[in-house]
C-alpha positions, -999 to +999 in steps of 0.1 A: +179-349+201+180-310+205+144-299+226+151-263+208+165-246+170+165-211+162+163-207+126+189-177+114+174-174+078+140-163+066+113-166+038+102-202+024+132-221+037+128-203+071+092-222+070+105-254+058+130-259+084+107-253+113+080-278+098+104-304+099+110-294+137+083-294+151+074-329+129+103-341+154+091-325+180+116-298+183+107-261+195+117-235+172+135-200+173+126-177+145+150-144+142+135-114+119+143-081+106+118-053+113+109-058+075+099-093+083+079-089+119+045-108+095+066-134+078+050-166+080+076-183+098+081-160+127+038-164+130+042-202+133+075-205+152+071-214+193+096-180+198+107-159+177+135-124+181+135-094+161+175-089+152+177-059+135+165-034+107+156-045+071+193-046+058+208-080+058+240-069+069+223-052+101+202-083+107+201-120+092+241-116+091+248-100+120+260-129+137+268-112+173+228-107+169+220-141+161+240-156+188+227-132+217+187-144+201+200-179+215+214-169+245+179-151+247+161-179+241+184-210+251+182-226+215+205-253+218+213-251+174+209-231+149+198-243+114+208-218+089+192-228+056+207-223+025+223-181+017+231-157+044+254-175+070+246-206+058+284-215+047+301-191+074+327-212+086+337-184+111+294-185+119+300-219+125+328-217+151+312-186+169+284-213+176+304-238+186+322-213+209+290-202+229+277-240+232+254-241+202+254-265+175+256-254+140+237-278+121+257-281+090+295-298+085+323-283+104+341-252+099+371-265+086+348-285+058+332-250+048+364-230+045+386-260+021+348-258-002+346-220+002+379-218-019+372-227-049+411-235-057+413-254-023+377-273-030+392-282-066+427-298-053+405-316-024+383-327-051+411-346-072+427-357-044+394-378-033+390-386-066+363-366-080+370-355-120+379-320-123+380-298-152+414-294-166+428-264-156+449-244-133+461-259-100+459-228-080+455-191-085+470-175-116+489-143-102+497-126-137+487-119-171+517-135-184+509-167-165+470-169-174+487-170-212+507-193-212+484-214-189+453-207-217+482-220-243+480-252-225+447-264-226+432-244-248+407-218-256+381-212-247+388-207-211+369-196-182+384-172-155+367-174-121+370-161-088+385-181-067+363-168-039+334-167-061+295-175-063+267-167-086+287-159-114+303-126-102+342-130-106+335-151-137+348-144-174+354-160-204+383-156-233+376-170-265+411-161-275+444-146-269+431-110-275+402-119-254+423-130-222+442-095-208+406-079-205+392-108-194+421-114-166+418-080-151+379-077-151+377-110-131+404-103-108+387-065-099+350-083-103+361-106-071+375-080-054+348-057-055+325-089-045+345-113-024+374-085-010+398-110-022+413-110-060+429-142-068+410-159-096+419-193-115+418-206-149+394-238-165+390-250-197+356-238-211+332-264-219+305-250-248+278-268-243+277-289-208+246-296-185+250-287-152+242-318-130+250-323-091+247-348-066+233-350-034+253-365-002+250-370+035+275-381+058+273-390+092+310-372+096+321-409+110+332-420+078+296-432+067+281-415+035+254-420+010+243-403-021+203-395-032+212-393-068+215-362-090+196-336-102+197-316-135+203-275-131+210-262-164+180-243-171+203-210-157+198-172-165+235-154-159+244-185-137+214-188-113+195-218-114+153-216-129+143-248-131+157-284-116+145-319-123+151-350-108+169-371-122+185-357-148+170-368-185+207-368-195+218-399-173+212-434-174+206-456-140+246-465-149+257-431-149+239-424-116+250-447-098+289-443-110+293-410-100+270-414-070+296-437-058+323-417-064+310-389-047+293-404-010+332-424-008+348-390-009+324-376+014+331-406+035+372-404+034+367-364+040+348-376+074+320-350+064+290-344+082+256-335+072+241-320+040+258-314+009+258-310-032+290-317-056+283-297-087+295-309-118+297-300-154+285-328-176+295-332-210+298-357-237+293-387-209+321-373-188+318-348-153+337-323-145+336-311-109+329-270-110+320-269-066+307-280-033+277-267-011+280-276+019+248-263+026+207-278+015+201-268-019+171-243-024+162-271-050+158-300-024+128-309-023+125-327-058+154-349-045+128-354-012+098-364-040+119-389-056+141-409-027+110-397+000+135-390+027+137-358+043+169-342+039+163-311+065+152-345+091+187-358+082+204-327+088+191-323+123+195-359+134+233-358+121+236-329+140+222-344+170+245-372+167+221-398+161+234-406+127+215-411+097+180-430+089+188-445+058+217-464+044+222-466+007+205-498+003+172-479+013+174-452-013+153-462-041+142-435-067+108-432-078+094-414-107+108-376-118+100-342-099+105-310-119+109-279-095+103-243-108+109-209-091+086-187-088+105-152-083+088-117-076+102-104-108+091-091-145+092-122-168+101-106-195+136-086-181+139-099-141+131-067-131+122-077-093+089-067-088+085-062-046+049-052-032+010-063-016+000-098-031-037-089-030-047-128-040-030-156-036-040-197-048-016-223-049-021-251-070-027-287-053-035-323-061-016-354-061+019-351-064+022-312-059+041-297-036+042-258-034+071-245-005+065-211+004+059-183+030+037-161+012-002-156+019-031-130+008-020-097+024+018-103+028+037-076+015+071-084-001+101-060+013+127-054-016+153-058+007+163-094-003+158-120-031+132-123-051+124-158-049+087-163-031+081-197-036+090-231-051+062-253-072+076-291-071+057-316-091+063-351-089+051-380-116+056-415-119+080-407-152+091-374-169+057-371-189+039-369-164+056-349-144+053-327-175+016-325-176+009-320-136+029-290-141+016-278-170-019-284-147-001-266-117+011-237-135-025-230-148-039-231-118-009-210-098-029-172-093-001-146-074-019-111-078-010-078-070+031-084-080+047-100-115+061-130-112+077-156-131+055-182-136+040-171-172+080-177-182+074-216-170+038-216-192+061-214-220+091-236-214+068-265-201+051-260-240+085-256-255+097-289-276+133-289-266+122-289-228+097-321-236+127-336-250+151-333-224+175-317-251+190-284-232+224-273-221+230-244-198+234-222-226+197-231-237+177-208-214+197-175-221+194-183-259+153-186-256+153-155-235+170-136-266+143-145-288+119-120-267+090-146-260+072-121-243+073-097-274 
């Protein structure tokens, strides 16, 4: 086991990772900005490295930075969370290259699932469904029509470099497509310094459920089950349950399967999510994280294992804790994020929180690195914190959130969690009955009018 892990990544995951280091006994590295010298996590870490000024690029991505704060402090890995350099294949081999262990899978895993074309042909080849559509990158105009001829509108152009929907455009017909063609392709340029896009059929009203893995990159896998992230706003997740209200235990554990034996013929190693798009009882695969999820932990309430634990000890080479036969899931967990932003337009909303009270009780679990006094930079995202609420069934979970969310008191900044008061009221969300189309479509009614 390592006896030291810097921590390249800040805010609530920052603080997650090193509690489940020093739970095994590990000491930890944290690495700031200037911006974040009171951070929570660089209070409780054993160490902890200022690596630049408030600008990511200067700082929590400047890798040469990062790699000099272990030299520094002999960290013998480096957990990088979930953003940032977290699926940095070139990261990865700098690490490897200067004797440190990246605790993630290996470069070569991260590029093939960094391109989205590449992910998508390793995908069907390991026999995960895909989403009809192009094979590879569609060069011209001329091509993308004929190709949208095929299997038919609407279709969905995406970068093939791409990530939170920037890159992404959809044609709901021939006259659509041109515009649609060139905006993508100078989107992910603009974005990703790389162009090529490629072309999926457009499902209109999918959930969008993934699947959690771990493999011990040996050829072992297993799966945790799925959870359910269509509650979206302009492709960014807002709220995640676990499991999905969509799926039967059949379901689950057929596309579980599917998924930990292609992890285990791909030889992967560590954490990682398969996203699919889920649509009259079939899955489509859209991606591959090969990274821990910023929605985790509601996987964690229902299976109880510790995926961060996991990560370090497959790292370590010591394998994996669990086998498949030990994963049993119990109850549902809802988790919601609560984001320094205006409710009402996601304006972000950076500044003093003047008074701060978490909500608590059984099954409550609130991950984040905030606290009376802290003032939030605007230099990075606006997420703050994450409220997970775990019941013995989906009604349950239901009403300990409602509880939590009354009791939740962040003062001094807006936030999102009067948005949640509403959607844990509203009768499609007690129902289970939402797509990822659902959330943008209540947000145009102006609830906050």
């Amino acid at each position: 086991m390592f006896n030291k892990i810097l921590i390249a990544n800040r805010g609530e995951i920052a603080l997650r990772v090193l509690r489940a280091c020093k739970e095994l006994g590990i000491r930890t590295v944290a690495v700031h900005s200037t911006a974040d010298a009171d951070a929570m996590h660089v209070r409780l870490a054993d160490e902890s490295v200022c690596i630049g000024p408030p600008k990511a690029a200067d700082s929590y991505l400047n890798i040469p930075q990062i790699v000099a704060a272990c030299e520094i402090t002999g960290a013998e890995a480096v957990h990088p969370g979930y953003g940032f350099l977290s699926e940095n294949a070139r990261f990865a081999e700098i690490l490897e290259a200067h004797g440190v262990k990246f605790i993630g899978p290996s470069a070569e895993h991260i590029r093939i699932m960094g391109d989205k074309i590449e992910a998508k042909r390793t995908a069907q080849r390991l026999g995960i469904p895909v989403v009809p559509g192009s094979d590879g990158a569609i060069e011209t105009e001329a091509e993308a029509l004929k190709f949208a001829n095929e299997i038919g509108y609407p279709v969905l152009i995406k970068a093939s470099a791409g990530g939170g929907g920037r890159g992404m455009k959809v044609a709901h017909s021939p006259d659509d497509l041109g515009e649609a063609y060139a905006t993508a392709r100078a989107e992910a340029k603009a974005a990703f310094g790389d162009d090529a896009v490629y072309m999926e059929k457009l499902l209109l009203t999918p959930r969008h459920i993934e699947v959690q893995i771990l493999g011990d990159g040996k050829g072992g896998a297993i799966h945790l089950g799925e959870r359910d992230c269509s509650l979206q706003r302009r492709h960014q997740k807002v709220w995640e349950e676990a499991n999905s209200p969509a799926l039967n235990p059949e379901q689950r554990e057929k596309i579980g399967s599917i998924c930990s034996k292609a992890i285990a013929d791909l030889g992967y190693a560590g954490a990682g999510t398969i996203e699919f798009l889920y649509e009259s009882g079939e899955f489509y695969f859209i991606e591959m994280n090969t990274r821990l999820q910023v929605e985790h932990p509601i996987t964690e309430a229902i299976t109880r294992i510790d995926l961060v634990n996991e990560q370090i000890r497959i790292a370590a080479g010591a394998g994996m804790s669990v086998t498949q036969d030990d994963i049993e899931f119990k109850g549902h967990a809802i988790e919601c994020r609560i984001n320094a932003e205006n409710p009402a337009n996601f304006t972000p909303s950076p500044g003093m929180i003047t008074y701060y009270h978490p909500p608590g009780g059984l099954g409550v679990r609130v991950d984040s690195g905030v606290y009376q006094g802290y003032k939030i930079p605007p230099y990075y995202d606006s997420l703050i914190g994450k409220l997970i609420v775990h019941g013995r069934n989906r009604v349950e979970c239901l009403m300990r959130l409602r509880r939590c969310l009354d009791e939740f008191v962040v003062d001094g900044i807006e936030t999102t969690i009067p948005l949640f008061r509403k959607l844990v009221d509203n009768q499609d969300i007690a129902n289970g009955m939402y797509d990822i189309h659902w959330l943008e479509k209540y947000l145009d009614t102006k609830p906050f009018d």
